[in-house]
N, C-alpha and C positions, 0 to 999 in steps of 0.2 A: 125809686123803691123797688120797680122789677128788677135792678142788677143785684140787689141785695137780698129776695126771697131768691132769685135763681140763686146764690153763690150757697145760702142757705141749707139749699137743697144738692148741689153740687156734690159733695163729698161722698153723699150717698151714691150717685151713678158709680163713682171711681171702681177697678177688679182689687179684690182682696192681694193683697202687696205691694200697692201704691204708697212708696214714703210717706211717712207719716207726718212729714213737714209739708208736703203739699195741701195735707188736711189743715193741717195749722192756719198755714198760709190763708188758704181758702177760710178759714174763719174769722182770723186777726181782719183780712183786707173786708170782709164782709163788715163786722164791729167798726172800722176807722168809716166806711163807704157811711154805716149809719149815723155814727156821730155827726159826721159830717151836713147831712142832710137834715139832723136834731138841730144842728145851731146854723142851719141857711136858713134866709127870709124868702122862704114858701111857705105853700099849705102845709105841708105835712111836716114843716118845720116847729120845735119846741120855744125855741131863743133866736131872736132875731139878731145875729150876730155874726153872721157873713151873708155879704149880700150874694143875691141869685147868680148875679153874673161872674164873681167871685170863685162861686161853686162851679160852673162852669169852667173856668179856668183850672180849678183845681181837679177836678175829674178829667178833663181832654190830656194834662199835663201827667196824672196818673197813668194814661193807656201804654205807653213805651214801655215802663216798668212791668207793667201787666204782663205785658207780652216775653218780656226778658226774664220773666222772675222762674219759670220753668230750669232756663239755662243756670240762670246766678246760684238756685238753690239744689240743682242736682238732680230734677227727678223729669228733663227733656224726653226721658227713656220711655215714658207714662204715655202712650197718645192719649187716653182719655183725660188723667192731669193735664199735659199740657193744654190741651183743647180747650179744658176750662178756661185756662188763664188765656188763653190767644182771645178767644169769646168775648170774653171777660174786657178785654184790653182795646176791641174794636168794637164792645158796646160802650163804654164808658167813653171812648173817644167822639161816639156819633152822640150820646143825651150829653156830653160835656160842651158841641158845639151846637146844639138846643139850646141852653142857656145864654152862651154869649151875647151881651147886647141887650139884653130883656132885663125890663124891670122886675125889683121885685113884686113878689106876690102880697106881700102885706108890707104896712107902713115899718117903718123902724121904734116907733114907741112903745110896740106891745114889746 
């Protein structure tokens, strides 16, 4: 949940003519980070419908992208965008290999 109130707040640090696809960016991947974390079996989970370690897998496997996504979409030219997304890409990689391996936090019946 901290990589998603940072990404959150993210946009606002960026200097006034920062592409505007980096803000996007930066919000789309925050909404997908939170889905995500809505239907894993943790706490702060809504639906138990992907397991912890799942999520784990799916967040560590997100960081490369993270990190590329500056290059792929055009705005590398940004140090503070990209920063975000470098950030972004080797914190998700370090709470994605937290989870590995760990049960979940609540049963799967709820």
């Amino acid at each position: 949940m901290t990589l998603i109130f940072a990404l959150a707040l993210a946009p606002g640090g960026v200097p006034a003519g920062t592409p505007r696809v980096a803000t996007i960016a930066c919000y789309l991947l925050m909404l997908g980070l939170w889905l995500l974390s809505q239907l894993s079996c943790y706490l702060w989970g809504s639906v138990c419908a992907v397991r912890y370690s799942a999520h784990g897998i799916l967040e560590s496997s997100l960081a490369p992208l993270l990190v590329a996504l500056p290059w792929l979409l055009g705005f590398a030219e940004w140090p503070a965008a990209r920063s975000v997304f470098v950030a972004a890409g080797v914190a998700a990689l370090l709470l994605g290999l937290t989870a590995w391996g760990r049960h979940d936090d609540r049963g799967r019946s709820q």
